[in-house]
N, C-alpha and C positions, 0 to 999 in steps of 0.2 A: 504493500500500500504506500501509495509517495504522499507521506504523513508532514504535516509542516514541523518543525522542531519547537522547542520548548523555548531555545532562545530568541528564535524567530518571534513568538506571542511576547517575551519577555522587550523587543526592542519595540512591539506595537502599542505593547500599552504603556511604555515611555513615549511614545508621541501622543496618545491622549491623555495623559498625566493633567496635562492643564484643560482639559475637557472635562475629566472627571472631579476636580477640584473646583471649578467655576460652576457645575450643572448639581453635584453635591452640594453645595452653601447655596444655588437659590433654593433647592427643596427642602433643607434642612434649615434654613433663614426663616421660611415658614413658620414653623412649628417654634424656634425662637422669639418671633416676634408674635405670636399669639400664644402664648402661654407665659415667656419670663418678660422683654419689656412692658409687654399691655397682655389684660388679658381681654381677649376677641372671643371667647367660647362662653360666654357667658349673655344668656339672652336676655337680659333684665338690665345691659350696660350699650350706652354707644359704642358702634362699630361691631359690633356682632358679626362674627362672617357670616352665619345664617342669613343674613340680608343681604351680602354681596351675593350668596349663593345664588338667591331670587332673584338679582340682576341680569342673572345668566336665561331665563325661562323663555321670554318675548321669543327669539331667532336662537336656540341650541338648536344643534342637528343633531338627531336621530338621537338622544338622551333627553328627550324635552319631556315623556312622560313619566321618568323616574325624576326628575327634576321638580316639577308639577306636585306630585307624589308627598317631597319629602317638605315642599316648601305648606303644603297644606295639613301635615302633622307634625307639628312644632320639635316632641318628643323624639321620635326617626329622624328631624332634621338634625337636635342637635347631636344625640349620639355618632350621626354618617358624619360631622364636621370633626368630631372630637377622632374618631376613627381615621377619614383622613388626615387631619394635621399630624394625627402619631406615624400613619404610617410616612407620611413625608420627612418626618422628622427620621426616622429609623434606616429609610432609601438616602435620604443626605448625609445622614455622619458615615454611612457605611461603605458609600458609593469614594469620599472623600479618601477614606480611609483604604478604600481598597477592599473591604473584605468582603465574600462572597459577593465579587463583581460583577460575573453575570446573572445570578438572580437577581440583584438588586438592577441591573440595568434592566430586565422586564419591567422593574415596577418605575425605573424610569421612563419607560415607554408610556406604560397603560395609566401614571399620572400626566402626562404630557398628553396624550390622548384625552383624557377627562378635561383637561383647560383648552384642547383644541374644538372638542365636539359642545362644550360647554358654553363658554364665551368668544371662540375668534372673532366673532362679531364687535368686540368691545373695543375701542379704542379712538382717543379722539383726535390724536395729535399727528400718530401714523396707526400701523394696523398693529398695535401692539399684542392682545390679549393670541392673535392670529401667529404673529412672529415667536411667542414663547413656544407655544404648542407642537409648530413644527419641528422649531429646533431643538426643541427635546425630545419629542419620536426620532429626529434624525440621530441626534448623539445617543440614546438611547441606544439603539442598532450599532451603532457604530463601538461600544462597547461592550454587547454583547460579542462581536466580533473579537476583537481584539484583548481582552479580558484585564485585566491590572498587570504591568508589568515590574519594573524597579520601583521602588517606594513604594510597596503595599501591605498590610497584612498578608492578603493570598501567598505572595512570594515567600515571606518570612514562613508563613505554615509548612510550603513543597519545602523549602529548602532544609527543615526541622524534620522533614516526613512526617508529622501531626496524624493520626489514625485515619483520621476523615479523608487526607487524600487518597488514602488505599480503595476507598469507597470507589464504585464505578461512574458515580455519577458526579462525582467531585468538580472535575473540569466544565461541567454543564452549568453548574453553580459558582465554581470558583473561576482559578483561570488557569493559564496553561493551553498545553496543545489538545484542539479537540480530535475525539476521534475518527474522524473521515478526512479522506484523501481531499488532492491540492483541487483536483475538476469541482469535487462535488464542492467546496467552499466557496471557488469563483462562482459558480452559480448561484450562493447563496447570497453573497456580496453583490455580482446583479442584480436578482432578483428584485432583491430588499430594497436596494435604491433605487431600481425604476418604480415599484408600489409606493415608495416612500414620497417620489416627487410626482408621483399621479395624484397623492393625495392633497400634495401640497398645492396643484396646479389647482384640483378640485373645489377644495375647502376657499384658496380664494376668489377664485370666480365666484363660487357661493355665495360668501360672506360679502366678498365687494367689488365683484365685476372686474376682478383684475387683469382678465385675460380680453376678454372683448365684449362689447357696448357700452352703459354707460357706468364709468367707476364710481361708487358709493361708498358712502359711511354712513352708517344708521346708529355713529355716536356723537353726530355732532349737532342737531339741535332736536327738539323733543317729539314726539308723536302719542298723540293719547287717544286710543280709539272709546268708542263711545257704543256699549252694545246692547243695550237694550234699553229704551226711552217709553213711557207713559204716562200719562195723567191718567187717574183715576180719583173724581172726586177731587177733596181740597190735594190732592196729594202731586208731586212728580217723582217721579223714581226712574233712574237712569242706573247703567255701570259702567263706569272708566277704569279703563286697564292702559298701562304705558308702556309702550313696545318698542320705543326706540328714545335715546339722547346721550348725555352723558352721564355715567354711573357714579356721579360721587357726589352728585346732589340733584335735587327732582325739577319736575315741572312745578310753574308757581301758579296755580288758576288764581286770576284775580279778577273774574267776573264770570256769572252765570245769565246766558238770557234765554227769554222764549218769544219768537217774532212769528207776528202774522204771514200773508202772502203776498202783503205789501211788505214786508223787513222792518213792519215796525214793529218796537217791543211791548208785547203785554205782558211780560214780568220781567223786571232784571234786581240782582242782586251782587253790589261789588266786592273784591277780596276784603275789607274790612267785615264784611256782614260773614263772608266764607271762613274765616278765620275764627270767630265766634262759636262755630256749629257746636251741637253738644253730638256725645259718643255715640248715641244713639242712633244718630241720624248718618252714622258711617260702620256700614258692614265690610269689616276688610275679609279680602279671602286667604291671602297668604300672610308671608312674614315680612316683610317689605310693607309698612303699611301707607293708607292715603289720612291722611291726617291735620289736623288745623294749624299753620303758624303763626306768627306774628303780624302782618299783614294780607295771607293768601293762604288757598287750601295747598298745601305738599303734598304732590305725589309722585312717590320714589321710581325709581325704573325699574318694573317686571311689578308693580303693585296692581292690584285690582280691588274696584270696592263699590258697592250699591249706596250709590246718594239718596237719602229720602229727605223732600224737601216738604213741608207744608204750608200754604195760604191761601186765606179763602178768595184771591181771585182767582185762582184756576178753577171752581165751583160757578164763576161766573163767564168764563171763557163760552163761545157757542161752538158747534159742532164745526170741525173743516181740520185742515193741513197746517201743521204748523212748525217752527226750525227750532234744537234746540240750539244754544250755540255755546262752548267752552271756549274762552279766553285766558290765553297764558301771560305772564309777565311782559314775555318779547313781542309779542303782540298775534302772535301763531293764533289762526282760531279752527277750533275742529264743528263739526256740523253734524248734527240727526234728525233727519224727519220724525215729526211725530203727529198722528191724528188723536183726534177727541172725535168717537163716534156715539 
């Protein structure tokens, strides 16, 4: 079998020494900065990742329903955050360190995967949330390949003989020469990197048109759809959900109206009066919620929540077509038909 040599893997994973060390401390920087500087796992505190998690719902591909899921049972959400920051934490000191390098670079793939299928959509400045993702399924591969060479735990265990290398599967987990010939590897190495940049072409045409018509970003000003509107009685009830902006602070409605079929208004109410609302009259559905500020109602990005409004002119309102209309800060306005039959 023309097997690659031991010191062959051992000069490969000294060329990504500084791959593993740089892609190590962002996953394990994680789990640092949400447990010892601040703590972010805690849902009763500003900054909750649970909330950023929700940010990701609007546009995830193909994880939108386990998304969905955990952001709508608080409990499963925070356990799955506490679950992943430890495992990030545990794939970053270990990936840094070298040990058990190729297992750990699975789990740097399939977390890299989670921020790609999650958020590439996020990012306001360039395509940031989009450019992590990739390039951690890319380096991710790229050390499973190549496995930890000089400065690593793994090496220090081969070089000690450690019982665990006697194992068979050692090399698949650790690092060293794997077992299959030089053909069947270049294939593998192929392979991997033409899937890896099919995804990557994929994901951002998806996310932002990057390849051809028109290129977007759905982080850079706000969108709040509006899905289901009624009067009934003194009452209006509507649900706004925000599917697109920037994720680190929300849209500001700073007015509500309801216009005839002439556009004039038979109710309006400004962000002073929205800022006011009592709880009751805001059913949020996730954890991300819509909520009353200081001058306008806030509502976060990936929030959803049924407005119920009362006054008794919409009792006096007569039958026909009418607009509702939401006003943002920036002066962005979204629209819903609504009749009184």
């Amino acid at each position: 079998m023309n097997r690659i040599s031991n010191q062959s893997f051992s000069m490969a994973g000294l060329f990504t020494l500084s791959l593993r060390l740089v892609v190590g401390w962002t996953y394990f920087s994680a789990f640092w900065r949400r447990l010892i500087l601040k703590d972010k796992l805690d849902p009763e505190l500003p900054g909750y990742i649970g909330e950023k998690f929700n940010h990701f719902l609007p546009n995830a591909l193909g994880i939108k329903p386990i998304i969905q899921y955990l952001v709508e049972n608080p409990d499963h959400l925070w356990f799955a955050m506490m679950s992943f920051t430890i495992i990030e934490g545990i794939v970053g000191l270990f990936i840094m360190f070298g040990l058990f390098t190729r297992a750990m670079s699975v789990g740097v793939f399939g977390l890299a995967m989670g921020i790609l299928l999650g958020s590439g959509w996020i990012g306001t400045t360039c395509l940031d949330e989009w450019q992590i993702g990739v390039l951690g399924i890319a380096t991710g591969f790229t050390l499973f390949l190549s496995g930890s060479g000089y400065f690593s735990l793994d090496r220090y265990i081969m070089k000690n003989e450690f019982s665990i290398t006697k194992w068979k599967y050692w090399n698949w987990i650790g690092s060293g020469s794997l077992p299959i010939n030089l053909n069947v590897y270049k294939r593998i190495g192929l392979v991997g990197a033409i899937m890896i940049l099919f995804m990557t072409l994929y994901t951002n045409q998806y996310f932002h048109g990057g390849l051809w018509g028109t290129l977007h970003n759905k982080s850079v000003k706000p969108k709040v759809e509006i899905l289901e509107a009624s009067i009934k009685g003194s009452q209006l009830t509507f649900d706004v959900y925000r599917v697109e902006g920037v994720d680190v602070y929300g849209s500001f409605l700073i007015g509500i109206s309801v216009k005839d079929q002439k556009g004039n208004d038979v109710f309006h109410i400004d962000g002073e009066t929205l800022a006011a609302l009592e709880n009751d009259q805001i059913d949020n559905f996730y954890i991300a919620k819509v909520k009353p500020g200081k001058h306008s109602l806030i509502i976060p990005l990936g929030a959803k929540a049924t407005i119920n409004l009362n006054n008794n002119k919409f009792n006096q309102l007569p039958k026909g077509d009418y607009t509702l209309v939401l006003t943002d800060i920036s002066g962005v306005t979204w629209k819903k038909e609504l009749k009184i039959k």
